[in-house]
C-alpha positions as CSV (number, residue, x, y, z in Angstrom):
1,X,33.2,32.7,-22.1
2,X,35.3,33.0,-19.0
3,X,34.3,30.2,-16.2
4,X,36.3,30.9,-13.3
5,X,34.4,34.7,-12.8
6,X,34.8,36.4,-9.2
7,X,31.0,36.1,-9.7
8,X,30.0,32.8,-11.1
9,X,30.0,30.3,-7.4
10,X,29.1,27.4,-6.6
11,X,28.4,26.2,-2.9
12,X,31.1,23.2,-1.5
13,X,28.1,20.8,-1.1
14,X,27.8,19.8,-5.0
15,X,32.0,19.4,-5.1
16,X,31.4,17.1,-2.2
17,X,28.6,15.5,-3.7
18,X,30.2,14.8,-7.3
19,X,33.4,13.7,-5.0
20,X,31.2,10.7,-3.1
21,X,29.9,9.8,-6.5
22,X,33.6,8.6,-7.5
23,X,34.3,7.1,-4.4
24,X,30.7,5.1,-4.3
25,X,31.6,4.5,-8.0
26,X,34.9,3.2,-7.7
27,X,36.8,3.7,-4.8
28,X,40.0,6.2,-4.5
29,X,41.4,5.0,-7.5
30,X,38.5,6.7,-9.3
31,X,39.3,9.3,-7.9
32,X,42.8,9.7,-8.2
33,X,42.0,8.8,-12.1
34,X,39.6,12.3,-11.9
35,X,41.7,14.2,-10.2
36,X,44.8,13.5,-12.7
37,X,42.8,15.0,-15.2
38,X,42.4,18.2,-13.4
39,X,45.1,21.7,-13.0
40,X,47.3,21.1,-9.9
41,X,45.1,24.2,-8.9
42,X,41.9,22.6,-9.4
43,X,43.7,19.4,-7.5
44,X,44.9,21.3,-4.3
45,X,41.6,22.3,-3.6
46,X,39.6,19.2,-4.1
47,X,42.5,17.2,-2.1
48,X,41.3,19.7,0.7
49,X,38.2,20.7,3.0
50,X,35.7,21.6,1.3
51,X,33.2,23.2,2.8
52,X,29.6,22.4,2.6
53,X,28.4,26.4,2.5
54,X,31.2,27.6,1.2
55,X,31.4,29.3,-2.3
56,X,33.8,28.1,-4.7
57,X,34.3,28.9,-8.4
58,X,31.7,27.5,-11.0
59,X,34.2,26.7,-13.4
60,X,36.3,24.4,-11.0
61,X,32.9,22.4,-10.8
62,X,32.0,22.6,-14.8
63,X,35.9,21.1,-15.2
64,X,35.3,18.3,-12.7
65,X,31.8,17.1,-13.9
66,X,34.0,17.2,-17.3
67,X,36.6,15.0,-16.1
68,X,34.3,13.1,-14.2
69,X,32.1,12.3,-16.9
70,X,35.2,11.6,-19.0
71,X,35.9,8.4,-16.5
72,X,32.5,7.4,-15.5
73,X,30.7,7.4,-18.9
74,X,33.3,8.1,-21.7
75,X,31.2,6.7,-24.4
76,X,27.5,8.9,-22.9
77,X,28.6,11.7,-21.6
78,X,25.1,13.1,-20.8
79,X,23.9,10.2,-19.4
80,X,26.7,10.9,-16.7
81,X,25.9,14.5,-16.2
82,X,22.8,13.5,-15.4
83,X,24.0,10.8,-13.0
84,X,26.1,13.3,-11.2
85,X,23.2,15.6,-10.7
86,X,20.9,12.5,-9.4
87,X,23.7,11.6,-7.0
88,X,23.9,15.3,-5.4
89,X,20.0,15.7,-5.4
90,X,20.0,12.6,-3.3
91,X,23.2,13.2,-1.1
92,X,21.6,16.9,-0.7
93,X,17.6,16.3,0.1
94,X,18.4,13.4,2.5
95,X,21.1,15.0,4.5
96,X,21.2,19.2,5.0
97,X,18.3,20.3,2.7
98,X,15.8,17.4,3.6
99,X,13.4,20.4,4.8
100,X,12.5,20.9,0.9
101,X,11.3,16.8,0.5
102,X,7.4,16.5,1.7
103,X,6.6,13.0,0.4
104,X,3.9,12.9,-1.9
105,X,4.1,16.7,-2.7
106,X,6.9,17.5,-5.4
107,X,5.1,21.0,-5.7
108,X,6.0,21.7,-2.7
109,X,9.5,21.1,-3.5
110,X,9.7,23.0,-7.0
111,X,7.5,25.4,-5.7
112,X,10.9,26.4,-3.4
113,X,13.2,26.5,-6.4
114,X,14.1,30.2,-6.3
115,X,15.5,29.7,-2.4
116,X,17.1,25.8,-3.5
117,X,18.6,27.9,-6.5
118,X,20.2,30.3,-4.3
119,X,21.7,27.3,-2.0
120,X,23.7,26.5,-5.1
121,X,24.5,29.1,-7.3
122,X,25.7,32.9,-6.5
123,X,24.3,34.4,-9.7
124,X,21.3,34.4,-11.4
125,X,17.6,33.4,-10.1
126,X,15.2,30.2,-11.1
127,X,11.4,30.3,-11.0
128,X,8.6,28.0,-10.7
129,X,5.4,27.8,-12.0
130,X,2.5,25.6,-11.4
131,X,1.0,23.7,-14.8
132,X,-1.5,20.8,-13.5
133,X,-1.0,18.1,-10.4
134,X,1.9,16.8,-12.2
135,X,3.8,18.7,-14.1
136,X,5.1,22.0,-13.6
137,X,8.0,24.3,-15.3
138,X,10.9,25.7,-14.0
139,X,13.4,29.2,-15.4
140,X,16.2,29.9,-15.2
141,X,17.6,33.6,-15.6
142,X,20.7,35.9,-15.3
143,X,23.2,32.7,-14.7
144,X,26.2,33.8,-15.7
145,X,27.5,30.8,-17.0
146,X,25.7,27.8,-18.9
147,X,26.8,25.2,-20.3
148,X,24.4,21.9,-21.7
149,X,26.8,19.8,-19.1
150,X,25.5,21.9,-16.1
151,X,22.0,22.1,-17.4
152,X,21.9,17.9,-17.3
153,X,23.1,18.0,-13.9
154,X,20.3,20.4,-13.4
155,X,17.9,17.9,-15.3
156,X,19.3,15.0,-13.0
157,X,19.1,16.8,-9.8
158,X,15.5,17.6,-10.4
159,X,14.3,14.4,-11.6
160,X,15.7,12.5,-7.9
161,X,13.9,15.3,-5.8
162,X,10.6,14.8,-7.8
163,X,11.5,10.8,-7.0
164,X,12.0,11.6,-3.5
165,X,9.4,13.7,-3.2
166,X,6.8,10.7,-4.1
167,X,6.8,11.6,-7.9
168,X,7.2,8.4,-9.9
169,X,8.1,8.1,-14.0
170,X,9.3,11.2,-13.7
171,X,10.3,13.4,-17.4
172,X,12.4,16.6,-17.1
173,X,12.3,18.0,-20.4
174,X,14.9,21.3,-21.5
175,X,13.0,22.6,-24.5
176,X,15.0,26.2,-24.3
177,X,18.8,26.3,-23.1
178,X,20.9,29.3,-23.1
179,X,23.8,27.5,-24.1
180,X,22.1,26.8,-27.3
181,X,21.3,30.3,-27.9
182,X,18.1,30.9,-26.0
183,X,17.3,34.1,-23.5
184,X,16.7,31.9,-20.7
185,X,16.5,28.2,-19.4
186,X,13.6,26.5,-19.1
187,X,12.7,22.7,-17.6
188,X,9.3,21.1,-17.9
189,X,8.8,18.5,-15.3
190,X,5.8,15.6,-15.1
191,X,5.1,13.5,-13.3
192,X,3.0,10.1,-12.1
193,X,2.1,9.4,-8.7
């Protein structure tokens, strides 16, 4: 499967997110030490200005997580996909999309999945739907790309804005994955308070 389609985007904000991570992580030299591991192509436009609502290709982002997680966790590789989507979900929700956090109401925050979906990806849609007080499940359709990398960023991501959203002891399960042969992606979340 092709990852750099004219169709599959992503927006600047998560490049700029995973690129603080390194830096909070370990400096420039971290991320020199990514970088390296990337094309010249990829390279040029990381070392530039990257802009927060701009759309750049999805499979620049899925080779920089890659490299990423190659330096940050080499020996747990998930456990640093899902860092890196933690670290955006936080650098996201407190800075430019802080209008989706209303403390003490994570439904109110999955329950705007489809529009925080759109924010970051150019194809395919995500749905919510209410299960009980805690807990709720999220899908997601017609992405054009998946890979179990992206989908533990997705995990990540979702478990911070639960936490910032007042959830505590938060569980994002992934029982069906299209990148493991399922129609659609699907995320159950719970949640304590």
């Amino acid at each position: 499967m092709a990852t750099d389609s004219a169709a599959a985007r992503i927006k600047g904000s998560v490049l700029i997110a995973r690129l603080k991570l390194l830096t909070t992580q370990g400096g420039s030299e971290r991320l020199q030490d990514v970088l390296q591991r990337l094309p010249p192509a990829d390279r040029k436009v990381l070392e530039g200005v990257i802009m927060p609502i701009g759309w750049y290709p999805l499979g620049l982002n899925l080779r920089l997580d890659a490299a990423i997680a190659a330096s940050l966790s080499p020996r747990d590789r998930g456990k640093a996909f899902i860092d890196m989507g933690r670290a955006s979900a936080e650098d996201n929700l407190k800075g430019p999309h802080h209008v989706f956090i209303r403390k003490g109401d994570p439904h109110f925050l999955l329950s705007h999945a489809p529009e925080i979906y759109r924010l970051y990806y150019a194809v395919g849609e995500r749905s919510y739907e209410k299960r009980g007080e805690r807990s709720a499940v999220l899908r997601t359709v017609g992405a054009e790309i998946v890979t179990e990398a992206d989908c533990l960023t997705i995990i990540g991501w979702h478990q911070r804005a639960i936490e910032l959203s007042g959830g505590r002891n938060v569980l994002v399960g992934h029982p069906k994955c299209r990148a493991r042969g399922n129609g659609h992606c699907e995320y159950h979340c719970t949640w304590e308070v």
